[in-house]
N, C-alpha and C positions, 0 to 999 in steps of 0.2 A: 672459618666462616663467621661472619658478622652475627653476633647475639641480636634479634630482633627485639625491637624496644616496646617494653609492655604499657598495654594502653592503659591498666590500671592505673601508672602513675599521672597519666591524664586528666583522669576521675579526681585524683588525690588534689591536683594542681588547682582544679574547677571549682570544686568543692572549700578548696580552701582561701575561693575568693569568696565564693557566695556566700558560705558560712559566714564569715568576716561581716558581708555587709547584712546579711539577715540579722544576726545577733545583736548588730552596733543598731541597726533601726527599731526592732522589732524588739530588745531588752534592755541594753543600756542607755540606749538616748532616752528611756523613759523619767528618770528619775530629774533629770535637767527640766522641762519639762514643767513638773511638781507645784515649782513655787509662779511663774509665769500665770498658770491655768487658774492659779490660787490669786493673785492677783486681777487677772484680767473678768474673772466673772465671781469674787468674793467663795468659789467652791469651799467647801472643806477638804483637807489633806485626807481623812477616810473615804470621803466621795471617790475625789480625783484616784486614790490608789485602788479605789474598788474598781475600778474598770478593771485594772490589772488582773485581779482577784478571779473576776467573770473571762477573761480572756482562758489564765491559766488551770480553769477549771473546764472550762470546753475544751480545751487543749490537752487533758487529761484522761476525760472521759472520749475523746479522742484515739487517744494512741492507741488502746488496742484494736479496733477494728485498721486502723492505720499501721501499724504492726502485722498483722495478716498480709493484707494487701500487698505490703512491700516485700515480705516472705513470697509470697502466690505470684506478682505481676514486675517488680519489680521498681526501682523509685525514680524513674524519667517523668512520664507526666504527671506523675501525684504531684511531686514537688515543684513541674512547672505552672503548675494550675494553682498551687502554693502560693507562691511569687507572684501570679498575675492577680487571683484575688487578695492580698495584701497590697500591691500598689492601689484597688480600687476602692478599698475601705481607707485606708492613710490619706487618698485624694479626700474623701468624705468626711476625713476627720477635723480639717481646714475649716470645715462649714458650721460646726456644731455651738449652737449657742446655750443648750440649755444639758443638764447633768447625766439625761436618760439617754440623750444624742449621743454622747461619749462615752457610758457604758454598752449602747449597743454594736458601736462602731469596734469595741475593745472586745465583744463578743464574738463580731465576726474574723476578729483579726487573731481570737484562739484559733482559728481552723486554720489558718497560713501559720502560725506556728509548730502546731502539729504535722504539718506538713512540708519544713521547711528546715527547720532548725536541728542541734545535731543528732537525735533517732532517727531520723532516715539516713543522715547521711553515715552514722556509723553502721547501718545496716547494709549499706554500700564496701564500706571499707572489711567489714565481716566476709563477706561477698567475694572478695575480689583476693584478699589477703589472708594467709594461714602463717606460715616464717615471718614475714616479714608485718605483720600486723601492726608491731608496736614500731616499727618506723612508720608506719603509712599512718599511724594514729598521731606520731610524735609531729609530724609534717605537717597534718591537716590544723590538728589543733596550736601549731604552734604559730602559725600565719594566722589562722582566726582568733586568737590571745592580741593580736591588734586591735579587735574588736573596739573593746571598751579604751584602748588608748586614742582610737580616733574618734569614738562617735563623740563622749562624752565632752571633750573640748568643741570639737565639731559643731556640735548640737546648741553648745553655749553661746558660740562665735555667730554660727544663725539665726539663733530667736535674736541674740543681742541686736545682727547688725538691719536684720528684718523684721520676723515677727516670729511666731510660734505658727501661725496656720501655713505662711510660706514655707515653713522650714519642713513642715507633713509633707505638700507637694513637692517638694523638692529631693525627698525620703520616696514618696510613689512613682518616681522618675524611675530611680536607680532601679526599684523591686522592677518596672513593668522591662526599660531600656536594656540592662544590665544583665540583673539576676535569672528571669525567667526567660530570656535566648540563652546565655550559657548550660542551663539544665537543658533545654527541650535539647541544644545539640550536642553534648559530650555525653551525656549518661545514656549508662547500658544497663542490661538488667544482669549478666553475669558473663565470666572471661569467652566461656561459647560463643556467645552472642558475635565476637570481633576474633574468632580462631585461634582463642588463647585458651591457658589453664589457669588455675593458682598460680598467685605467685608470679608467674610469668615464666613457668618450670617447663620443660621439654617433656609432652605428652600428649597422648590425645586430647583435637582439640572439641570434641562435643562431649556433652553428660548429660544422663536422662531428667525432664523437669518432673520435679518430685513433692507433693502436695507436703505441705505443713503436716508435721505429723503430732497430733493432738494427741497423743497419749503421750509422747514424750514433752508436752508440754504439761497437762496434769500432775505428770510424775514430778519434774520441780516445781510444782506449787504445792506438791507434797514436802518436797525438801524442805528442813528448818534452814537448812542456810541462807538458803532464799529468802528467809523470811528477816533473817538474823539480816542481813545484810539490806536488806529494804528498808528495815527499821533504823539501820545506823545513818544509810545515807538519806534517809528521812529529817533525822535530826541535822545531820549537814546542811540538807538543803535547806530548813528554818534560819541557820544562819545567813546562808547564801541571801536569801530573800530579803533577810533584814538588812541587809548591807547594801547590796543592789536596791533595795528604794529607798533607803533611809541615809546612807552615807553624806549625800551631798546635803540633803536640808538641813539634817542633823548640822553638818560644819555651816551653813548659814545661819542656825541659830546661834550658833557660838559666836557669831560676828564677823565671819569670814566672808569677802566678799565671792558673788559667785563662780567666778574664774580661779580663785583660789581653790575653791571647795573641787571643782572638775578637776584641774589638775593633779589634787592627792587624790583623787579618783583614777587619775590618768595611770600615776604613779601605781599605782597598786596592778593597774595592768603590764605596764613594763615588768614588775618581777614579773608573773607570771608567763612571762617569756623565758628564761632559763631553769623556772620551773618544769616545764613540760617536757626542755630538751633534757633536764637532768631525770627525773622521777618516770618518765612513760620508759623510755628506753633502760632504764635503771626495772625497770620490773619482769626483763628478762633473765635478769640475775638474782634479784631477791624477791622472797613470796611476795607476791601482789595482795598481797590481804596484811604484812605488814607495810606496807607502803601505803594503801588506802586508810587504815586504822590511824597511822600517826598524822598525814597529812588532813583528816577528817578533826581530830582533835586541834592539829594547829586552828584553824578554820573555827572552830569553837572558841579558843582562846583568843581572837584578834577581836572579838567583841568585848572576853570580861577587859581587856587590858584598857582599848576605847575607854570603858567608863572609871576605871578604877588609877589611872597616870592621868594627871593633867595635861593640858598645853597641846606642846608637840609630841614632846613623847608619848602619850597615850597617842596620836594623830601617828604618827609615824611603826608606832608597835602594831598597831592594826593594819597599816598596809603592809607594811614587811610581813604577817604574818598571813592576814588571808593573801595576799598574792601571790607569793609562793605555795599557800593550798588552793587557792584555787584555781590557780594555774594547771595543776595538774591532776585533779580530782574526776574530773569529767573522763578526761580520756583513759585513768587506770579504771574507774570503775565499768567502762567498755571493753578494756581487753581484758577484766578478771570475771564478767559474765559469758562473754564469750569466750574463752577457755575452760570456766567450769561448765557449761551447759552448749556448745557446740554452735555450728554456724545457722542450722537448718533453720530453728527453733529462734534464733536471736531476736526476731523481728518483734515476736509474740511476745514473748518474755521481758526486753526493750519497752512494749507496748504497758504488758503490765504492773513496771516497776517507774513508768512514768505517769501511770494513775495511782498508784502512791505515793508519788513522789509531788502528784497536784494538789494534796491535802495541806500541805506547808505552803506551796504556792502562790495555794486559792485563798489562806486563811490569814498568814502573815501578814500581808500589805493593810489590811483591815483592821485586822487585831493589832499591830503594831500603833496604830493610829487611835485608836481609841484608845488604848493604855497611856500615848502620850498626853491626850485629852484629859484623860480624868489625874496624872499625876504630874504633869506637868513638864514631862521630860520623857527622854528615851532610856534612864537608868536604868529603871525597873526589867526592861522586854531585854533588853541589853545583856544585861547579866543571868538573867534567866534561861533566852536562849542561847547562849553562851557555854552555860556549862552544860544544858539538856543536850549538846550536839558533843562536845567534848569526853562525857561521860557515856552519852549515850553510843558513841562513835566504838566504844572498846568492844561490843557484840560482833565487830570483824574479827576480832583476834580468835574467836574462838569456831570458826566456821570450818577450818581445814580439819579440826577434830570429827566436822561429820561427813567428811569427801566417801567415806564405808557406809552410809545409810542408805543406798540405793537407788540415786537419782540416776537420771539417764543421759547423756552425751550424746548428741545423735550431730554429727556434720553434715 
């Protein structure tokens, strides 16, 4: 008998379009972007980045009621109502002449991030996936690690051959045409739904819907690991941020011309394509919390190196190093939450560790910008966050020591 083919890897396929172009519109074409806006109306680079700051901080305090929801309802129309109000703040972003226009526009386009980008969709892939989890992780992120190799040129190629407001519109095309039809029709809220199981495993195909269960959610916010591990990849994400806004202008003020500066940007996303396929799948074999630990530290070091090698080689040490961590940071620190603290609970949890994780977000882009203000470069934040993420990143190693302190697992 013909094995029937599970619709889960449908989800996987869908998702790893969307994802791709949410991400490339909605985080990496930002930084392109920077110097145009800076130009075109005299802003300042803390201005312009603070919208960011205001996005990623609604988009924080966001997630956990968004984290519930997608536990309780499921994540089809959340994330298509996602995608359609981000095409309709991006159309409005085209229009804005003055600084308050643009951070309110980057306010409302926190709530399509929250709703769009990858905590819903790995709450999906939690969902749907148990065995096979770290392939449907390695898949989804491995097609959406295009991301930033396309927008980032992309982005360059359009303000260049256009403008920057055309190039919005042409970004709220994709979110309305594209992204939010493929959600509203492939996504399901779990294998029931389409007469499936887990996995795509031979079993009964219905299971009872079963409310979030909020004690098992307390009890890991009781857990230190939780805690150990929120703080590490806290510090990761400080780098993450710093790179993702600052990369490209940084290489502009070195005297690089702009197409130059997006393509070692580009570059660093191509590793992060044989990152993902090597390290997500690579963590069914080795603990996942060595895996997160070392690649959270590479990610740290791709900053001290930036500042401290001249030339190329500092320019080339940094991408070889964050792109192969950041290639695969995202997706091991999804399958090491969900396998420490189970499927029921992930959404919540998810929710909570991306309101912590909105504090380097929301405060980077900002603080990075004034420290270059007042010293005249990006050394200083450079090497600072650098090591804070490096250093700070070694609190994974010590988390499996308290897997006996009494948290709860609940699938």
């Amino acid at each position: 008998m013909t094995r029937r083919w599970y619709y889960g890897w449908n989800l996987v396929a869908v998702l790893a379009v969307t994802e791709t172009l949410s991400y490339g519109i909605l985080i990496y074409a930002f930084s392109v972007y920077v110097v145009p806006l800076e130009q075109a109306f005299g802003w300042s680079r803390a201005t312009i980045n603070g919208a960011v700051t205001a996005a990623q901080l609604v988009a924080g305090l966001l997630a956990w009621p968004v984290g519930i929801l997608l536990d309780r309802y499921g994540a089809r129309w959340l994330m298509t109502a996602g995608a359609i109000w981000g095409a309709v703040w991006l159309a409005l972003w085209g229009f804005v002449t003055e600084p308050w226009q643009h951070i309110v526009v980057w306010v409302m386009l926190g709530i399509s991030m929250a709703t769009t980008l990858y905590e819903p969709a790995f709450v999906i892939v939690a969902q749907w996936f148990d065995r096979k989890r770290s392939t449907a992780l390695t898949v989804l992120t491995f097609v959406a690690g295009f991301a930033i190799i396309i927008a980032t040129p992309t982005t360059t190629w359009l303000i260049e051959r256009y403008s920057w407001n055309v190039t919005t519109w042409i970004y709220a095309g994709v979110m309305l045409v594209v992204v939010a039809p493929l959600l509203a029709w492939w996504v399901r809220k779990s294998p029931a739904d389409v007469g499936a199981v887990v996995d795509g495993a031979h079993g009964p195909t219905t299971a009872p819907v079963r409310p979030v269960p909020l004690h098992a959610v307390r009890e890991a916010m009781h857990d230190r690991g939780f805690w150990l591990l929120g703080g590490a990849f806290l510090a990761s994400t400080c780098a993450l941020v710093v790179v993702l806004q600052t990369f490209v202008p940084l290489l502009i003020d070195r005297g690089l011309s702009a197409t130059d500066a997006a393509w070692y940007a580009a570059a660093a996303g191509v590793l992060a394509l044989p990152s993902r396929l090597l390290f997500t799948p690579l963590g069914a074999y080795v603990s996942r919390y060595t895996l997160a630990t070392a690649l959270c530290v590479m990610q740290g070091l791709a900053l001290v190196v930036l500042m401290l090698f001249p030339g190329g080689w500092g320019i080339w040490g940094c991408v070889v190093l964050f792109g192969l961590s950041f290639g695969a940071i995202t997706p091991v620190r999804a399958a090491l939450f969900a396998d420490r603290y189970g499927v029921a609970i992930y959404g919540a949890l998810s929710g909570i560790l991306a309101l912590v994780l909105t504090v380097a977000r929301a405060v980077m882009p900002v603080l990075v910008e004034t420290i270059r203000t007042n010293t005249g470069d990006y050394v200083a934040i450079y090497l600072w966050v650098g090591m804070l993420s490096a250093f700070g990143s070694l609190g994974i190693a010590f988390v499996p020591a308290l897997r006996q302190r009494g948290h709860v697992r609940t699938e």
